[in-house]
N, C-alpha and C positions, 0 to 999 in steps of 0.2 A: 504494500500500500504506500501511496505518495508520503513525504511526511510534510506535507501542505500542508498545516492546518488540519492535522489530522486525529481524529478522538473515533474512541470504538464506542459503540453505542448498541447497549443491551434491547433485547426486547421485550415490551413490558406487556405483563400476565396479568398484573391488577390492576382494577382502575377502582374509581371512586376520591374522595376528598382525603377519607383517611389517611388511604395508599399513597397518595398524591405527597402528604403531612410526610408520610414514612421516608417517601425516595427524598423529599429535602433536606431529614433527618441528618440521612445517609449518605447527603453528600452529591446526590443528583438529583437534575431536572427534568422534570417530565417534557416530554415533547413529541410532535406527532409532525410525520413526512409526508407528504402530498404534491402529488403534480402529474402530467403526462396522461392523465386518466389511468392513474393505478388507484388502487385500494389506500385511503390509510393508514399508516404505520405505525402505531404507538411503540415510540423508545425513552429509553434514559440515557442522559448525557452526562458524564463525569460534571461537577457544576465547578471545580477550580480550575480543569483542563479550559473547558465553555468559555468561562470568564477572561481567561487569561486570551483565549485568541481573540474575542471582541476586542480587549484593551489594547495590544495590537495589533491586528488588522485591520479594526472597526466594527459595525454591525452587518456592514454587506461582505463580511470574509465568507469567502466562497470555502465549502467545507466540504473535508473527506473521509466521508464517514466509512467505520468498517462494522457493518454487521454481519455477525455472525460470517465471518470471513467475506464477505460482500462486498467492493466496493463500493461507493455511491456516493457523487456530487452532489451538495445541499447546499442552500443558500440560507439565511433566516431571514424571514417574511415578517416575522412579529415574535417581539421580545419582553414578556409581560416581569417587570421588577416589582418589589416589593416597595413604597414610598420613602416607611421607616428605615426596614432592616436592609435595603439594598439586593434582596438576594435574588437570582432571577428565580424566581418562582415558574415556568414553562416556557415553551419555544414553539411555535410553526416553523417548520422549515422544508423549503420547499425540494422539490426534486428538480436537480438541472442536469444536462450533457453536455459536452463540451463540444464546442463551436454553436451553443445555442445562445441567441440574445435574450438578456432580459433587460428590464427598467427597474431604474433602482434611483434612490435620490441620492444624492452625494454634497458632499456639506464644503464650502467655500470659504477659503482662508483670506483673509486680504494680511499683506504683508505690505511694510514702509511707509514713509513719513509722508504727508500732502505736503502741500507749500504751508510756508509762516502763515498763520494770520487765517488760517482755515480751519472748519469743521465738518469730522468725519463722520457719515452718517450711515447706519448698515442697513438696509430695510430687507433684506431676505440672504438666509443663511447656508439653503440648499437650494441646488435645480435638479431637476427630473433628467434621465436618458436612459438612453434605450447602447445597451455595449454589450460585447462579451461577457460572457460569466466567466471564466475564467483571464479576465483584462480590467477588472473593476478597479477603476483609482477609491483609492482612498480619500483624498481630496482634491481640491483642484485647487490654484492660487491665484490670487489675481495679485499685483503690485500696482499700489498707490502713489509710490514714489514719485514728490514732486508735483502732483495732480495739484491744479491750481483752480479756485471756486468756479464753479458752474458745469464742472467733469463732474461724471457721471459713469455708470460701469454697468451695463446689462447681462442677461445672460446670453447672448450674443457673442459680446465680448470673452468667454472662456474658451481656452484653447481645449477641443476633448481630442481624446486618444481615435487613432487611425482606426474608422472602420465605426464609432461612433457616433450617436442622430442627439440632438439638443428635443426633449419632449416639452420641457415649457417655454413659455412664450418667449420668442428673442426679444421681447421689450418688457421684460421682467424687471425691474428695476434691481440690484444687488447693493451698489455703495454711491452714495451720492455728497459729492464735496461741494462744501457750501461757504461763507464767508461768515468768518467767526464771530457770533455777538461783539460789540466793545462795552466798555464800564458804562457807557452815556445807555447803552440800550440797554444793559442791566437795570440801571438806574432806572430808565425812565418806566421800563414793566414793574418795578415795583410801585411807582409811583400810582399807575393806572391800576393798579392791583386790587386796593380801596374803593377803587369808585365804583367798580367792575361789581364789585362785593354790595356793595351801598346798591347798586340797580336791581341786584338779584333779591334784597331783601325787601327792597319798595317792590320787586315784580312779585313775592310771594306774597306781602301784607294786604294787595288787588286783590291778590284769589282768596284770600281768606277773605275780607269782606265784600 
């Protein structure tokens, strides 16, 4: 078996909540394989081997599962954690082949300084494509370096790997460089801050009477 990413993965005889309790007990995660138009698959996943490949590869690391001497490519589709304890409590993961595309999102780095006197603004953190399964970046970067207000950076603007399709809209907006408040317009929103206040409470003291 590849050592990609590679975890053996039992197959699971019980099910229920309990059972569910037990395998976290123990140290694994429940999780069930689907795709291709096969059956189902209820497995367990080692949960520190699991953990460790998401932390480096990411959450779209393409995986090599061995069951019960089986090879099998899986992707994870959905990764349900716990809020408090962190723990992944289950997985969907799906079934892939190699040279097949999937869509996956992938999260966007901006890296470097704007110019002086500017403000950096993020308004979306991933885009959507459609790539290899086995070619899946990790991230993608964008560099700001020197971007001077009124630059702008869409998903357009990302460079994706050979053989790659952009699925969300190439005018997605990603980072937008703008011109930095000064003290005077600090100043002055505070100023207007009060009055702003004072309208809202004469507009509610109308509807009460």
């Amino acid at each position: 078996m590849s050592d990609k990413n590679a975890l053996t993965a039992a197959v699971r005889t019980e099910f229920g909540k309990g059972s569910a309790r037990r395998a976290r007990r123990e140290g694994q995660v429940p999780a069930v394989l689907y795709g291709h138009k096969t059956e189902p698959r209820h497995l367990l996943l080692s949960a520190l081997e699991f953990a460790a490949i998401l932390r480096h590869a990411g959450t779209n690391a393409l995986l090599t599962l061995d069951i019960e001497g089986e090879e099998q490519l899986a992707l994870p589709k959905q990764i349900d954690v716990h809020p408090l304890t962190r723990i992944i409590e289950h997985t969907d993961l799906l079934v892939v082949r190699k040279g097949e595309k999937v869509i996956v999102e992938i999260a966007v780095l901006v890296t470097g300084e704007a110019a002086p006197g500017t403000l950096v603004t993020t308004d979306a953190d991933y885009i959507e494509v459609e790539v290899e399964a086995t070619n899946i970046p990790e991230e993608f970067e964008i560099s700001i370096a020197g971007a001077e207000a009124g630059t702008q950076f869409t998903a357009a603007d990302v460079t994706l790997p050979t053989g790659a399709t952009l699925i969300s809209d190439p005018e997605t907006l990603l980072v937008n460089v703008i011109e930095a408040p000064t003290e005077a317009d600090l100043e002055s929103d505070e100023e207007e801050a009060p009055e702003g206040e004072a309208a809202e409470d004469a507009a509610k003291a109308a509807e009460e009477e």
